[in-house]
C-alpha positions in Angstrom: -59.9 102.4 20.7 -63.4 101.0 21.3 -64.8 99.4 18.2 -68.8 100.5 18.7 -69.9 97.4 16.2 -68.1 95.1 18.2 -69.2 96.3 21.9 -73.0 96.6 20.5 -72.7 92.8 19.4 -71.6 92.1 22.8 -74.4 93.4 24.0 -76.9 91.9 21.6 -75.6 88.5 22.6 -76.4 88.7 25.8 -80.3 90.0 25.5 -80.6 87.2 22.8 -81.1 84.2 25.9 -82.6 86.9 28.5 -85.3 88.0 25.8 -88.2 85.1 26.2 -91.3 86.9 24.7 -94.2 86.0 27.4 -98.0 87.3 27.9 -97.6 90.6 30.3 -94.0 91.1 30.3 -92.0 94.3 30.0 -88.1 94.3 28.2 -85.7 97.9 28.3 -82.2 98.7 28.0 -80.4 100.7 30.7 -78.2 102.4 29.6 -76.4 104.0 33.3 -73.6 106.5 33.2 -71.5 106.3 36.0 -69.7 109.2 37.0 -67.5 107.9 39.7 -66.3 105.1 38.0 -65.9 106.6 34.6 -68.0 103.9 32.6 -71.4 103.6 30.4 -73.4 100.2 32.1 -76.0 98.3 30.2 -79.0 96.3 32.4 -81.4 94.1 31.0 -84.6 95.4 32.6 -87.1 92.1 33.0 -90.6 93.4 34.5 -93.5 90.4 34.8 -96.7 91.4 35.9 -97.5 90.8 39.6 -93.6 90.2 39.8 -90.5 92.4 40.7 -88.6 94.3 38.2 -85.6 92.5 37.7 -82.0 94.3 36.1 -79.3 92.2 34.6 -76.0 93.4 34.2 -74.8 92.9 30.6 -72.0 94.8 29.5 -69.7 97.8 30.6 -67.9 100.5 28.5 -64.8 101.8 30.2 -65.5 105.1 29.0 -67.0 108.8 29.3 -66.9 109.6 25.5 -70.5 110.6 24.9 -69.4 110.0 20.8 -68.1 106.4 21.5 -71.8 105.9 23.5 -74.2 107.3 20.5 -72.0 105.0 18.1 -73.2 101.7 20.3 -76.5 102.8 20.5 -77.2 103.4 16.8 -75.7 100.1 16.5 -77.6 98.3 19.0 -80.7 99.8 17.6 -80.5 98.4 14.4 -80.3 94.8 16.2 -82.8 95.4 18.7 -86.2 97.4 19.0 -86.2 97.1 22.7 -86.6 100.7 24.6 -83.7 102.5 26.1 -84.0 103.9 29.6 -80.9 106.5 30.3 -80.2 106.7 33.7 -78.1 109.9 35.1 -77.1 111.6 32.1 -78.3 115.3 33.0 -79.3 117.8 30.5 -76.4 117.0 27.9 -77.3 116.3 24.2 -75.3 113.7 21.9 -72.5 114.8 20.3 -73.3 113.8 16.5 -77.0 114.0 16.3 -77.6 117.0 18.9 -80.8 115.7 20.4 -81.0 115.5 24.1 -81.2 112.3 25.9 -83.2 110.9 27.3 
């Protein structure tokens, strides 16, 4: 059984060092579902200006539970205000809260 609290302060501890607030500089979440290997990824995305885009792994869930998933994220939002970016997700809506994501 995943323990959403637990995985989202996983998370959260990992952004802490990356997050270095600086003049012209963009902070997301991706949040990646991968199909093949059955697992939810997490990437830091770091964008300077006049810089690459840079994406940090931070965390994996080993599973396709969409309810597990909206569990972490309302738990990582209330640590963080960064955005979310979903990545290959589809048309499917969250099981508890029935909006689509995106």
């Amino acid at each position: 059984m995943i323990e959403a609290q637990q995985e989202a302060e996983l998370i959260y501890s990992r952004i802490v060092p990356l997050f270095t607030a600086q003049w012209h500089c963009q902070y997301r979440i991706d949040v990646v579902n991968d199909q093949y290997g059955q697992t939810f990824n997490f990437f830091m995305g770091i964008k300077r200006q006049n810089h690459r885009e840079r994406s940090i792994p931070l965390h994996t869930l080993r599973t396709t539970d969409l309810a597990v998933l909206e569990r972490v994220i309302v738990a990582l939002q209330q640590q963080t205000q960064l955005s979310l970016n979903f990545v290959d997700f589809g048309h499917v809506r969250w099981p508890v809260s029935q909006r689509w994501i995106h």
